[in-house]
KEKOL-355199 format. One record per residue (C-alpha): residue in one letter; x, y, z. Coordinates in steps of 0.1 Angstrom, whole numbers, plus 2048, in hexadecimal, padded with zeros to 3 digits. Example, Ala and Ser with C-alpha at 12.3 -4.5 7.8 and 13.67 -1.06 7.14 Angstrom:
2
A87B7D384E;S8897F5847;
//
This chain:
387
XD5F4F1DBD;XD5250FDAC;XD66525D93;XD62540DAC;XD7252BDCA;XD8D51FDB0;XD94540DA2;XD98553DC3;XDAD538DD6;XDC753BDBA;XDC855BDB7;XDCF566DDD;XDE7546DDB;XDF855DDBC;XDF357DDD2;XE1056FDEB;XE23558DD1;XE3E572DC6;XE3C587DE6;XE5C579DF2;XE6C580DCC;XE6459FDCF;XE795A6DEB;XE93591DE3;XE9F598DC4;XEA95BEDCB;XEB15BBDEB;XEC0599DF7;XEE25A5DE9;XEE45C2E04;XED95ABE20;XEF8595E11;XF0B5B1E11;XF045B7E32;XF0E599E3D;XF335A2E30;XF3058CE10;XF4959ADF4;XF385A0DD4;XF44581DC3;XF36572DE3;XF1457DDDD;XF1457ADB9;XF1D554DC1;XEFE552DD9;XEE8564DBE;XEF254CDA0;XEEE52DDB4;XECC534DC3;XEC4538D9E;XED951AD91;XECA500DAB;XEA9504D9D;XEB34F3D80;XEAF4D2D91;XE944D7DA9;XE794E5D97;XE7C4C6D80;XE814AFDA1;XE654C0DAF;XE4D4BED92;XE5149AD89;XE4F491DAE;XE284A7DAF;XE20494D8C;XE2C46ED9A;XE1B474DBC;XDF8484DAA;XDF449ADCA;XE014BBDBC;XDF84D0DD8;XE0C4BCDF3;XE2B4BFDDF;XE244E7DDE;XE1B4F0E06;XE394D5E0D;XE4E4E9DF4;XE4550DE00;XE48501E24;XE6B4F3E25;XE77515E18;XE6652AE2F;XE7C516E47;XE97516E34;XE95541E2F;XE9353BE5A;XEB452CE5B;XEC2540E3F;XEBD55DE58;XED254EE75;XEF0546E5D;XF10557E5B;XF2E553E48;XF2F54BE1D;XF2D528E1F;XF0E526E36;XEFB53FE24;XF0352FE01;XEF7511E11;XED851BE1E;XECE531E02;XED351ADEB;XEBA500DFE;XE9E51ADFF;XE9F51FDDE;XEA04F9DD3;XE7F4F4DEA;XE6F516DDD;XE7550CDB8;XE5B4F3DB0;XE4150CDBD;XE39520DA4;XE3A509D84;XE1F4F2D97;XE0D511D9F;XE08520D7B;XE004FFD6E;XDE44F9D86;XDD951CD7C;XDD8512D58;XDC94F1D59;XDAE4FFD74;XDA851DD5E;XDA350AD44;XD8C4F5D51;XD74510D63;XD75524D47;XD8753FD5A;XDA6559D52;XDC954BD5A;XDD456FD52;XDB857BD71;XDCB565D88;XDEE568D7B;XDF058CD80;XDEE586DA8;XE0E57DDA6;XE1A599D95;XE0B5ADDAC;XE1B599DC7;XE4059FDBD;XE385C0DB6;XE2D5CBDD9;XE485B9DEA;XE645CDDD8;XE4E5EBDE7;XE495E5E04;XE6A5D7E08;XE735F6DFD;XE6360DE12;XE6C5F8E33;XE915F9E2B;XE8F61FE2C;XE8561BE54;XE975F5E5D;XEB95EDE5C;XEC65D8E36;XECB5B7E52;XEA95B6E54;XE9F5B0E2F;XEA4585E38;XE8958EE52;XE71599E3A;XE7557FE1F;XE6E565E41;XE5357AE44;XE49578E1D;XE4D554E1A;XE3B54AE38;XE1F55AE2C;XE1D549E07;XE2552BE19;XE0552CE30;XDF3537E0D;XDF9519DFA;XDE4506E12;XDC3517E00;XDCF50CDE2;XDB04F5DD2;XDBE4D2DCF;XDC24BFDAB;XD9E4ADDB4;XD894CFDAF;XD994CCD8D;XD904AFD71;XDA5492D6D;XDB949BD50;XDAD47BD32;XDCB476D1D;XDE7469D27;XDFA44CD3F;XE0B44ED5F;XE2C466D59;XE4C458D55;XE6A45ED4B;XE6C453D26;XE49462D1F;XE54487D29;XE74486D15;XE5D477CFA;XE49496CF7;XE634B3D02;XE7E4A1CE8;XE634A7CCB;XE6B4C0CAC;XE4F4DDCB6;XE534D9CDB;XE754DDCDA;XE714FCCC4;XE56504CD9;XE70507CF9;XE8C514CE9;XE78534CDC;XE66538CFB;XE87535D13;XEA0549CFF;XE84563CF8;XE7F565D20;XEA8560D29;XEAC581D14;XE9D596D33;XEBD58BD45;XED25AED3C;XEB25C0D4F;XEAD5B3D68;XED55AED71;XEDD5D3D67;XEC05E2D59;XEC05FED7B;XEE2602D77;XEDF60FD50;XEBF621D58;XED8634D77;XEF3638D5E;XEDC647D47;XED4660D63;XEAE656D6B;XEA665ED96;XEA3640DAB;XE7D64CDAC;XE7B643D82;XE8F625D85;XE79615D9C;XE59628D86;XE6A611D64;XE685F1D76;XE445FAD8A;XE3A602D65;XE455E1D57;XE355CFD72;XE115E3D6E;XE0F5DDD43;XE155B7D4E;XDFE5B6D66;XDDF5C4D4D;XDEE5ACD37;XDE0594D4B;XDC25A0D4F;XDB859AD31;XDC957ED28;XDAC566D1F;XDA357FD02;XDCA57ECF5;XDCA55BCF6;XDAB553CE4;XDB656BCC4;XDD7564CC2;XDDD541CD1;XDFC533CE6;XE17536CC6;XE0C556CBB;XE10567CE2;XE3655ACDE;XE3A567CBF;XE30587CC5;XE3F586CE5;XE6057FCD8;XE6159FCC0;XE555B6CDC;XE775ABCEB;XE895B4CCC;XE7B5D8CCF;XE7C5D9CEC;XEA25D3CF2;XEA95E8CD3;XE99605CE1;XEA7603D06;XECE600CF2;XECB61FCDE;XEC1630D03;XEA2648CFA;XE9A660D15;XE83652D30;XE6465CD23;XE6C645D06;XE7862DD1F;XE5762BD33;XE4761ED14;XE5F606D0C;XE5D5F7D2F;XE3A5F2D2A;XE455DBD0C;XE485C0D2A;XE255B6D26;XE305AAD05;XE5559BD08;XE4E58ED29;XE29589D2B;XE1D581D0A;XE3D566D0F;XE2F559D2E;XE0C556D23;XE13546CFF;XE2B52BD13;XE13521D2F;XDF451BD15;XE0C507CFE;XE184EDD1E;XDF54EBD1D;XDE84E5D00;XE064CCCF3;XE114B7D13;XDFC49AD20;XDEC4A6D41;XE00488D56;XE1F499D50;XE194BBD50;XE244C7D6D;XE464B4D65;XE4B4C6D43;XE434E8D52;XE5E4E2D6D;XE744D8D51;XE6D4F4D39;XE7050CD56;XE954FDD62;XE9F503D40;XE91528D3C;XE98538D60;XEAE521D6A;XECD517D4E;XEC4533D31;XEBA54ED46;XED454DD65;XEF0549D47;XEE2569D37;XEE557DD5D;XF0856FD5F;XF1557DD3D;XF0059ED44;XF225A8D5A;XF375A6D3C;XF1F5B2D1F;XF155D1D35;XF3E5D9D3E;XF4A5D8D1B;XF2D5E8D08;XF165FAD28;XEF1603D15;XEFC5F1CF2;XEFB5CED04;XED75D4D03;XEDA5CCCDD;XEE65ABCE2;XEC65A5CF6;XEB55B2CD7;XEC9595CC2;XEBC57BCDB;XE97581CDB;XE9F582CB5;XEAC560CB2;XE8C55ACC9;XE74569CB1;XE83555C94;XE7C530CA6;XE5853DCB0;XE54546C90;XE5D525C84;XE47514CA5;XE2C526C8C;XE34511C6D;XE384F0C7E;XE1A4F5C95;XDF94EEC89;XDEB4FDCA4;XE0251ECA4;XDF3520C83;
//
């Protein structure tokens, strides 16, 4: 298979990956709503879509690396919940809809750590741009918020469950172009995975720096993306600017990307979470003291950094430190541990934080990506590589 072929099936893959996301995340809770859910209801349904991921992506990842057929765990994965969302939109009644939710998003969670590390490993050996094919999927999430939101100015709010069907069916028919593992070399080192040999690697001193860095500097977006419209409306910014902020964050990310090959090569895996890490610490700093929104537009486009830079430095470090046979296993387990344990726990003490101190809980975001910064900074000393 040519870099071309490769390069292009991934990246319309990417272009549908997070088109369901993107619908979900801001707008699932008024379907629940809908459905007559009280808030702690859907708060429930929210956390544990969130929370069961912490045991399937790892299932689901170990399962792709024990089989060797990565691609058949992915199109079974993104299949069962598509049918899953089908039944989730026949259910009434708490219990049913916990249920189900929570099923769709176990199935959907291995997706997108096999995904990004047969990007990487692919990329890296066509000589291609992760960043080129990454970006798809920011794209992705980004036009299914709007065109979520420009439907739900025309459809009723009950049929939001419709359209993530309709979302998820289509990423689901995508992952069948995905290239399978043969068009990409036989990774050399390593033995078959097992058990032992991951915790072997993901127990060691730098990895384990390595992950805390990287997972606490990414659990500190939980404050944003739990209340960050909610602060930006208090502050007194139009619907029209809110949704500019986060279209903003989402654009600087997605040029990030872009040229993410040329990041890389300069700065290398520990020094992208490093510096991603202290573009949190602004970052968080600035949104506390609330500046006026022209400020805030340029802090928002610090997301490249804190989130991408993040991103970037983590997915070249799984690469270049774990054994090919068990990467897919490590990624699942790195990613339970940042979007599933550190970064739902952040989202469910946003409600507290943001009651008692509103904008100023922004600054104990600022402290976390600090604490962040500080272990990358160590990953620096004890890495040769970082160095």
């Amino acid at each position: 298979m040519s870099s071309q072929i490769f390069s292009l099936r991934l990246s319309a893959f990417n272009a549908f990956l997070f088109l369901g996301s993107g619908i979900q995340l801001p707008f699932l809770p008024l379907w629940l709503k809908d459905k007559d859910l009280s808030g702690a209801q859907i708060a429930l349904v929210m956390a544990m879509m969130m929370a069961i991921r912490i045991l399937a992506m790892p299932i689901g990842t170990y399962i792709a690396d024990r089989s060797g057929n990565r691609k058949l765990v992915i199109v079974c994965a993104a299949f069962g919940a598509f049918a899953c969302y089908i039944g989730l939109s026949f259910m009434n009644g708490f219990v049913p809809i916990l249920v189900t939710a929570m099923l769709a998003a176990a199935m959907l969670a291995p997706v997108v750590p096999l995904s990004e590390v047969l990007a990487l490993e692919g990329s890296a050996h066509y000589g291609i741009d992760y960043g080129r094919i990454r970006m798809w999927a920011s794209l992705s999430f980004l036009s299914g918020s709007l065109i979520a939101g420009a439907l739900l100015e025309v459809i009723p709010v009950n049929a939001v469950v419709l359209l993530i069907c309709a979302a998820q069916g289509l990423g689901a028919m995508m992952t069948l172009v995905l290239p399978n593992d043969k068009a990409i070399k036989k990774p050399m080192e390593g033995d078959a995975v097992s058990i032992n040999a991951v915790l072997a690697v993901v127990t060691g001193g730098a990895f384990f720096i390595f992950a805390a860095a990287a997972s606490i500097g990414q659990s500190s977006h939980g404050l944003l993306y739990a209340f960050g419209s909610v602060h930006f409306d208090a502050l007194g910014y139009s619907k029209f600017s809110i949704g500019q902020l986060w279209a903003v964050s989402v654009i600087t990310e997605i040029a990030m990307f872009a040229f993410s090959n040329r990041f890389h090569s300069r700065l290398g895996s520990v020094n992208l979470i490093v510096l991603g890490t202290a573009c949190g610490v602004v970052r968080w700093a600035i949104i506390a003291m609330s500046p006026p929104i022209a400020v805030m537009y340029l802090v928002q486009m610090l997301h490249a950094g804190s989130f991408g830079f993040t991103h970037l430095g983590t997915m070249h470090y799984i690469r270049e430190h774990v054994p090919g046979s068990m990467r897919n296993t490590v990624q699942g387990l790195y990613s339970a541990m940042s979007s599933g344990v550190l970064l739902s726990a952040t989202m469910w003490s946003s409600g507290p934080l943001y009651e008692a101190f509103g904008g100023a809980a922004f600054f104990v975001m600022a402290g976390v990506s600090a604490i962040a910064f500080g272990l990358a900074l160590m990953l620096r000393r004890v890495s040769p590589r970082g160095r």
